[in-house]
Backbone bond lengths (Angstrom), bond angles and torsions (degrees), N, CA, C in turn:
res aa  C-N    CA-C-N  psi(-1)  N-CA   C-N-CA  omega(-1)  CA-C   N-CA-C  phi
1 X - - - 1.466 - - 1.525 109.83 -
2 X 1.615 114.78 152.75 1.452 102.19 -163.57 1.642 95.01 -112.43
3 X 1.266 130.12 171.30 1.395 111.49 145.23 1.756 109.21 -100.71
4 X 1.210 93.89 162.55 1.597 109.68 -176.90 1.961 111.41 -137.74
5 X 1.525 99.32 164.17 1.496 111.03 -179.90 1.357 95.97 -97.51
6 X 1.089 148.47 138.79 1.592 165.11 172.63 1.939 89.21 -107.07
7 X 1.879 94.25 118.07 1.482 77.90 168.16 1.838 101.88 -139.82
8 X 1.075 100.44 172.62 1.726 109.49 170.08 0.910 101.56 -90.77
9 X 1.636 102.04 141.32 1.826 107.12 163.12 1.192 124.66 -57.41
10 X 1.549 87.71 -84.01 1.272 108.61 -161.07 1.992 126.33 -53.06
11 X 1.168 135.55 118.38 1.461 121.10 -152.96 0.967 134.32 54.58
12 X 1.664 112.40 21.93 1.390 118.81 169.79 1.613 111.75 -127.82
13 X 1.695 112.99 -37.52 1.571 136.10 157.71 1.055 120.25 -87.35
14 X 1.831 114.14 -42.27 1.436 113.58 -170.89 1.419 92.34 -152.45
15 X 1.597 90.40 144.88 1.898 117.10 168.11 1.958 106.04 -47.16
16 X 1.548 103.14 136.78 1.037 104.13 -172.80 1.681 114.61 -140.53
17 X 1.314 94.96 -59.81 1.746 106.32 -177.13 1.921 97.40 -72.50
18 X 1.018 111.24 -40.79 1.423 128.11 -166.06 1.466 107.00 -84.73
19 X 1.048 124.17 34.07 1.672 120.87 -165.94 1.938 88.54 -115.10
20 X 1.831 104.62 -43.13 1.177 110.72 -179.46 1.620 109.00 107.14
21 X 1.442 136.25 -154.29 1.204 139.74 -169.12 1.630 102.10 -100.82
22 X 1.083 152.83 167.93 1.157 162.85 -168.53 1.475 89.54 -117.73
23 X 1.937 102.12 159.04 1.483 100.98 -176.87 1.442 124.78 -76.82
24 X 1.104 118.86 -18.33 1.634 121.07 162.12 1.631 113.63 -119.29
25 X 1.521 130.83 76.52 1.228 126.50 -157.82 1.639 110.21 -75.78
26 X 0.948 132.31 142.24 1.803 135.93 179.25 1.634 92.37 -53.67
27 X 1.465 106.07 148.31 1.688 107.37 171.78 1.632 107.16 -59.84
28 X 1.325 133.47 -40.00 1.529 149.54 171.36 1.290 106.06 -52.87
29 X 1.709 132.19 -26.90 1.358 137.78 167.91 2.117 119.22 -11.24
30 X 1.056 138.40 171.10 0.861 135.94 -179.17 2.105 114.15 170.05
31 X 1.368 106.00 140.36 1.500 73.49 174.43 1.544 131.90 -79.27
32 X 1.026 125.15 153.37 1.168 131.47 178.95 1.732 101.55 109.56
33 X 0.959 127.45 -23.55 1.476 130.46 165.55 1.746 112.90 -61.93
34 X 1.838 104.04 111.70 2.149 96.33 -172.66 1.863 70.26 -136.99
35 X 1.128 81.41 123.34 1.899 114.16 171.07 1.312 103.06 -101.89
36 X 1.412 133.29 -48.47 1.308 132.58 -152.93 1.658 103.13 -102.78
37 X 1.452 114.50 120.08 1.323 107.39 171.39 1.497 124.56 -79.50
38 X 1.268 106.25 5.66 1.625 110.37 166.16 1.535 129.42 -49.26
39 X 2.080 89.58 -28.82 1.729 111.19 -159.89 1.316 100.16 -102.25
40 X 1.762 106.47 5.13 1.635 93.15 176.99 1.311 114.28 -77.12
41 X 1.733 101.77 150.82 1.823 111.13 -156.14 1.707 88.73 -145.39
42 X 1.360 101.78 103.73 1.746 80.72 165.48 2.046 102.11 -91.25
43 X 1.425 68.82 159.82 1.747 116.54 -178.94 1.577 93.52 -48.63
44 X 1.667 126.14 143.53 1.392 129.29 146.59 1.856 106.84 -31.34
45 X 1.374 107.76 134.71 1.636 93.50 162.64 1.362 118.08 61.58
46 X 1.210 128.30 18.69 1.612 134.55 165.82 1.975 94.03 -78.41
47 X 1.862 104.87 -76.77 1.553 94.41 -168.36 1.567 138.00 -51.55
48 X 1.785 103.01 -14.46 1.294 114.55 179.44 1.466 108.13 -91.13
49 X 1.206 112.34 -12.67 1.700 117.37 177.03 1.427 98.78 -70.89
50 X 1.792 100.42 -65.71 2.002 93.07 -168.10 1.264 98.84 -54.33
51 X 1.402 137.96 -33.38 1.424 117.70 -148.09 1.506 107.39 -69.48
52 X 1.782 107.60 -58.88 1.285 113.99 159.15 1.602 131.72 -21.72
53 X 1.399 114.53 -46.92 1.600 115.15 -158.67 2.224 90.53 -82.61
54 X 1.585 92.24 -48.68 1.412 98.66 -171.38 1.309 99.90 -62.00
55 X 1.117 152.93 -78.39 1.567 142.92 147.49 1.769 115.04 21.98
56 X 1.234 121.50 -64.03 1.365 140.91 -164.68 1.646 91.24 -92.40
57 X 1.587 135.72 23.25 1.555 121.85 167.56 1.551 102.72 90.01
58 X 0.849 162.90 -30.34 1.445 150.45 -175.65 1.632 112.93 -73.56
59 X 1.135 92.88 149.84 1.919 118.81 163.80 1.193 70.17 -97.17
60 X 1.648 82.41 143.27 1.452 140.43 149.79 1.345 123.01 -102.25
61 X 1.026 107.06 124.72 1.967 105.71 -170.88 1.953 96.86 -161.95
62 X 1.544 84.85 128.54 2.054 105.77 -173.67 1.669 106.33 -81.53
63 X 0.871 124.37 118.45 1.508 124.82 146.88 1.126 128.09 -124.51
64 X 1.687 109.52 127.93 1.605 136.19 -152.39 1.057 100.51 -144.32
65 X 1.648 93.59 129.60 1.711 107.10 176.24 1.901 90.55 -88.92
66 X 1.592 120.05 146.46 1.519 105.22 -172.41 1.911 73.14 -150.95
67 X 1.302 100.63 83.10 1.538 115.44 155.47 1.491 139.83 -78.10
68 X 1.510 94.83 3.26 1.726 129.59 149.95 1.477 103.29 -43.36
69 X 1.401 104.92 -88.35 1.579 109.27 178.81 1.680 121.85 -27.51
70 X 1.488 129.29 -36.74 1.235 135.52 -174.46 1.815 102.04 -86.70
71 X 1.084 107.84 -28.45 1.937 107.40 -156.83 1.892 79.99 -100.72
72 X 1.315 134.80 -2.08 1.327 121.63 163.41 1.633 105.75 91.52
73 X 1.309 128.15 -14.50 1.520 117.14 163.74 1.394 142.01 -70.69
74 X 1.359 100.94 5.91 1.527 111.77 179.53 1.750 86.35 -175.34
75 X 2.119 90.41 156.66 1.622 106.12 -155.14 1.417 82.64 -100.62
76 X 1.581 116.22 -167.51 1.577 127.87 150.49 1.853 119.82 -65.08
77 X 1.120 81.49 -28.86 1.905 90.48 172.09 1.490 109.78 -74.44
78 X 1.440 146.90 -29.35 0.857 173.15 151.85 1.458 105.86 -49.88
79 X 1.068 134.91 -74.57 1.375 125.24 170.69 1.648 122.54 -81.07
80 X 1.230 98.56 5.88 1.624 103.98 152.99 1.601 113.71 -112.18
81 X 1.073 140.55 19.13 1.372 154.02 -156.74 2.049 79.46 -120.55
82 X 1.546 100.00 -76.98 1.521 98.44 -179.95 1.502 121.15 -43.24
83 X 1.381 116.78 -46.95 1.478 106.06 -166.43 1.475 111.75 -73.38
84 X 1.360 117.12 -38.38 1.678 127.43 162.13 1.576 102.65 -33.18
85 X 1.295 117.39 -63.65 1.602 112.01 177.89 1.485 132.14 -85.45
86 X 1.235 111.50 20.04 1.441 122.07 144.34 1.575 122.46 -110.99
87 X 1.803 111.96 5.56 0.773 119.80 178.19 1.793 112.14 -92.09
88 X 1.668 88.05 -33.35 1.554 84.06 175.66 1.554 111.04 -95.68
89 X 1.602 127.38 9.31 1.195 93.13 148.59 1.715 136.88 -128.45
90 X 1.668 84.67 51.62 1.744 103.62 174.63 1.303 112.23 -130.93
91 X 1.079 94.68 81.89 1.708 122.55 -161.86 1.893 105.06 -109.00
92 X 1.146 120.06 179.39 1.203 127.56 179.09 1.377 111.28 -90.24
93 X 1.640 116.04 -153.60 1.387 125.45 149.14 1.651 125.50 -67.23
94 X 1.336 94.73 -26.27 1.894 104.28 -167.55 1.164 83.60 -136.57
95 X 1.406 117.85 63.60 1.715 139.57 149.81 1.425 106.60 32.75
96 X 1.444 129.44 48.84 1.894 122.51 164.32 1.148 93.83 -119.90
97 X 1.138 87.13 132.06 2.065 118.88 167.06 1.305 94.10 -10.10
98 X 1.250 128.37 158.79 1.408 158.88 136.75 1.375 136.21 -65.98
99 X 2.086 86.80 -70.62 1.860 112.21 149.45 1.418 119.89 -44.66
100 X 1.341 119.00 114.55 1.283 96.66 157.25 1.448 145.96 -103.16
101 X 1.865 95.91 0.95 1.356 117.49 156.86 1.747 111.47 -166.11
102 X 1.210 91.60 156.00 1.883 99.17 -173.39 1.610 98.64 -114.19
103 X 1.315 94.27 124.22 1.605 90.28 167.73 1.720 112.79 -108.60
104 X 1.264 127.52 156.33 1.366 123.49 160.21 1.347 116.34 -149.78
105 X 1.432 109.45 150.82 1.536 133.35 -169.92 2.169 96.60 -110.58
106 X 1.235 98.84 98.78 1.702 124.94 170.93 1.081 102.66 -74.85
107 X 1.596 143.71 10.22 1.970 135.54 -169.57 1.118 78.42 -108.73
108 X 1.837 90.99 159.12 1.385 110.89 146.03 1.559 101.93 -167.60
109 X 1.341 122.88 140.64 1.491 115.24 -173.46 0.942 108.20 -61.05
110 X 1.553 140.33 -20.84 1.264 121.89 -151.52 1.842 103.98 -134.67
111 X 1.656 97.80 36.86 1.408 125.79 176.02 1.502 99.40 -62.92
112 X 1.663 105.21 169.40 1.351 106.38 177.14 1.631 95.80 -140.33
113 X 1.239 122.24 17.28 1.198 127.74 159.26 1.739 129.90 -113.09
114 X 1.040 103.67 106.44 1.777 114.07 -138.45 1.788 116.57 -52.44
115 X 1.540 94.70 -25.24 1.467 113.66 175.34 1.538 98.84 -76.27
116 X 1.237 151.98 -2.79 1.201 155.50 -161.72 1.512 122.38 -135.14
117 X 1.421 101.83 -17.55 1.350 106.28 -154.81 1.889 112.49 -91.55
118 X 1.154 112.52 73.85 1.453 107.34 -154.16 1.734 98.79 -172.84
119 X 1.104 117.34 141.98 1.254 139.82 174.44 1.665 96.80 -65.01
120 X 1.389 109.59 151.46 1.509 112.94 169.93 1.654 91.03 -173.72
121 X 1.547 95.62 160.94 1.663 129.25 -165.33 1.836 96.93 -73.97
122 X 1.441 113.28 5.86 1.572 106.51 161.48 1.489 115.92 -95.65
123 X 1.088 109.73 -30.58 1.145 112.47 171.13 1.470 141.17 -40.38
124 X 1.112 131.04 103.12 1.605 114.50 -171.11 1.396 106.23 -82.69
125 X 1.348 88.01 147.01 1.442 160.76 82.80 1.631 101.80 -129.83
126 X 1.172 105.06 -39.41 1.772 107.28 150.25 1.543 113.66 -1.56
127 X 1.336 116.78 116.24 1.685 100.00 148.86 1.617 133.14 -96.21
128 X 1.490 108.86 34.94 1.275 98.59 169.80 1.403 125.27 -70.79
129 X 0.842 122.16 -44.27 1.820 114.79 -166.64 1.781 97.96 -59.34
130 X 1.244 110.49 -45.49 1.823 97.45 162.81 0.854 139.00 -40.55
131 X 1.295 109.54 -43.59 1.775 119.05 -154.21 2.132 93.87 -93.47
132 X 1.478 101.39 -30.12 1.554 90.84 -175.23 1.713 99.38 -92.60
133 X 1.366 126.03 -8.97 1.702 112.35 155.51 1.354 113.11 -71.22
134 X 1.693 127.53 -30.58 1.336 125.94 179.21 1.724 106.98 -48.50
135 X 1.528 92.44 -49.23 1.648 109.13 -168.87 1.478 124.58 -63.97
136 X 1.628 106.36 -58.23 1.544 106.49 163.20 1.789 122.69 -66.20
137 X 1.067 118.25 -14.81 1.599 125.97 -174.34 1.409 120.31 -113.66
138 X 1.050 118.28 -2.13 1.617 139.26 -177.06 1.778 108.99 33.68
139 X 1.371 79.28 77.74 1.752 91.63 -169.97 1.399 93.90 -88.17
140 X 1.610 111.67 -157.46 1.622 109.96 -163.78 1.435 84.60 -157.93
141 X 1.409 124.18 103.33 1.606 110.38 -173.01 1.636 105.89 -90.70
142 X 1.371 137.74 8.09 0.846 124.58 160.48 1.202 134.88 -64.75
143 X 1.564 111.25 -34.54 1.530 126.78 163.67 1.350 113.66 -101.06
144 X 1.146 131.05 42.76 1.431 144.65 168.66 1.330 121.54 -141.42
145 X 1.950 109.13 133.40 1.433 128.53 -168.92 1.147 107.49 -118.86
146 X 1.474 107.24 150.31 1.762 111.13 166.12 1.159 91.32 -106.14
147 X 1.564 97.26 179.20 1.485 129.73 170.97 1.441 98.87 -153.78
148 X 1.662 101.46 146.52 1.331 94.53 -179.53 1.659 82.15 -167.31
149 X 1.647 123.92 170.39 1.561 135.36 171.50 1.680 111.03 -99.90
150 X 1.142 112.88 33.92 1.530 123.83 -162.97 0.973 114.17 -135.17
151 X 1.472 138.51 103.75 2.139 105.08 154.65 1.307 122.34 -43.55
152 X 1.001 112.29 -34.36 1.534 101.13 177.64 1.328 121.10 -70.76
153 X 1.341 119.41 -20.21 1.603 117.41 155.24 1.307 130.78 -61.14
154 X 1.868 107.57 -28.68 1.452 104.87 170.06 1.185 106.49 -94.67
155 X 1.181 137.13 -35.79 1.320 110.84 170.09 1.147 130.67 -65.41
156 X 1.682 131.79 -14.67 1.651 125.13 167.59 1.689 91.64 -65.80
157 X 1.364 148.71 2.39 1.153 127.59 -169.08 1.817 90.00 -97.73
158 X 1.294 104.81 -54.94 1.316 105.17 -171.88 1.507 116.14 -57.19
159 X 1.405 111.27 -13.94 1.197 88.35 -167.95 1.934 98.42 -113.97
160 X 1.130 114.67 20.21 1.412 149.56 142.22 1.689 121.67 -37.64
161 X 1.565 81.99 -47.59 1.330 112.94 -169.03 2.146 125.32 91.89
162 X 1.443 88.22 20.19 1.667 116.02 -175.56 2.146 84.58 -68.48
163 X 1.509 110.89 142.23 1.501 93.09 158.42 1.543 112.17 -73.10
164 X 1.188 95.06 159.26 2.215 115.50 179.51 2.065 84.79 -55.46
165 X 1.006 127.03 -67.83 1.177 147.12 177.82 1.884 108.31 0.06
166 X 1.637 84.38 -56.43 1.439 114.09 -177.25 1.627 146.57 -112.72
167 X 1.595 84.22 16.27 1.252 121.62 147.37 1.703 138.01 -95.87
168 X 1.348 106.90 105.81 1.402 103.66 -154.39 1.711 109.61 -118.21
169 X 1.310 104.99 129.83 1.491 123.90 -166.42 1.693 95.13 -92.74
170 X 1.337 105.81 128.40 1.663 105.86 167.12 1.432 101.71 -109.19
171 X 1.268 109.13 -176.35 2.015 134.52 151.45 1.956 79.41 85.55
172 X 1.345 96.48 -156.68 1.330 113.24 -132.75 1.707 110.08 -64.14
173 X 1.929 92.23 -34.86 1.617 83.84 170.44 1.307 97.26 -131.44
174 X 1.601 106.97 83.59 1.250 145.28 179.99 1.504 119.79 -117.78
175 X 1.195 113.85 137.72 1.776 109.59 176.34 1.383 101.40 -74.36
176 X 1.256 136.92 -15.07 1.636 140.43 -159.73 1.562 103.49 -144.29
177 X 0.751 127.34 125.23 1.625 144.76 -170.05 1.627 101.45 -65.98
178 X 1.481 112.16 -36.83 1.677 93.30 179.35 1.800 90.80 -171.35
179 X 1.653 114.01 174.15 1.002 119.77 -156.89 1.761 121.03 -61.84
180 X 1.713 106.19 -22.24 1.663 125.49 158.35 1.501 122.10 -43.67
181 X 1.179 99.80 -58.82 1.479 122.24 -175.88 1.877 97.88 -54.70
182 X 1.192 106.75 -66.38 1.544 117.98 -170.63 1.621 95.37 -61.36
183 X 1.229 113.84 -60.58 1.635 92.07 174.97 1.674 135.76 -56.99
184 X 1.002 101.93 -29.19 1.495 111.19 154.39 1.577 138.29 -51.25
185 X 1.389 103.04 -34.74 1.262 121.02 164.35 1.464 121.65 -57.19
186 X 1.983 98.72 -47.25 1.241 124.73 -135.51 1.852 81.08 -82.48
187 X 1.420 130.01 -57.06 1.535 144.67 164.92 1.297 101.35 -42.90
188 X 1.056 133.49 -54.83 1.417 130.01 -157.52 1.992 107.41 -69.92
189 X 1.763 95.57 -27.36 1.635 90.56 -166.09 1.698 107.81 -119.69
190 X 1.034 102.56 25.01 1.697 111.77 -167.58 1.738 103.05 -142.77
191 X 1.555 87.82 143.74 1.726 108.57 -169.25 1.358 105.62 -122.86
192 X 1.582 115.29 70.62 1.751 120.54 -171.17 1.442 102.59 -80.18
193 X 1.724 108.97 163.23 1.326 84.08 -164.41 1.776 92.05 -120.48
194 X 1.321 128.41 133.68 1.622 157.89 -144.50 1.641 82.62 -33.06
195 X 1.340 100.09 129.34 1.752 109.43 157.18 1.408 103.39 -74.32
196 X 1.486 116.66 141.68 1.242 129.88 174.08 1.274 131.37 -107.94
């Protein structure tokens, strides 16, 4: 079993709320909703973070709540269009992925797309998208941390069963100013043991 970093996308890898409206936005639009991977922007200190943590033995694996898909402003192709292009540009030295899988949760109760529109166990504070990367990837959540710009990102970890310890909140009311900082921590205080 490996340990791994569990991280949030959106404002934690890549600019999101702050990108602004797109030039023709869906009436369902909202901020934090990026359909178009044209507008993907990583964050200061996103590629030197993964490189660092993946470097030091960890999987890397994204979990994103993308309640776009439910409120009708962006499809599943659309939020797999985005993660593909933050996938290709968090790459190594000799350009291979970083990510080694993106998960996302398309619900939201208060969706307006009926196949979507509903609470579910992916959802964070939810720990599903964890518990089924634990499962398909045979991670080891004892020696594995998230990071995310959310409580609700650390708490889907904790309640994952990740320790609170090792769940780490960045940005403003953040213990770590941005996703570098938290990875730095994350290398500096953890003894993973060599991906093979």
């Amino acid at each position: 079993m490996r340990p791994c970093v569990f991280l949030d996308r959106d404002e934690t890898l890549i600019a999101n709320a702050s990108l602004g409206p797109p030039a023709h936005p869906h009436p369902a639009w909202k901020p934090g909703d990026l359909s178009d991977p044209e507008r993907v922007v990583l964050l200061d200190g996103a590629l030197e973070a993964c490189r660092v943590m993946r470097g030091a033995g960890y999987a890397l694996v994204v979990v994103s709540n993308q309640g776009c898909v439910a409120r009708g402003s962006a499809t599943i192709d659309d939020v797999e269009a985005v993660n593909a292009r933050v996938g290709e540009l968090l790459v190594d030295n000799a350009g291979s992925a970083l990510i080694e899988r993106f998960y996302y949760c398309p619900y939201h109760p208060e969706g307006n797309v009926p196949e979507f529109a509903r609470e579910d166990e992916l959802r964070k504070p939810a720990p599903g998208m964890i518990l089924k990367a634990v499962r398909e990837l045979d991670l080891d959540l004892e020696r594995s941390w998230l990071i995310g710009d959310m409580p609700r990102d650390c708490e889907s970890g904790v309640n994952a069963g990740i320790d609170a310890d090792r769940c780490l909140l960045i940005g403003e009311e953040g213990r770590f100013t941005d996703v570098l900082a938290a990875a730095r921590h994350v290398v500096g205080m953890a003894d993973p043991a060599p991906i093979l």
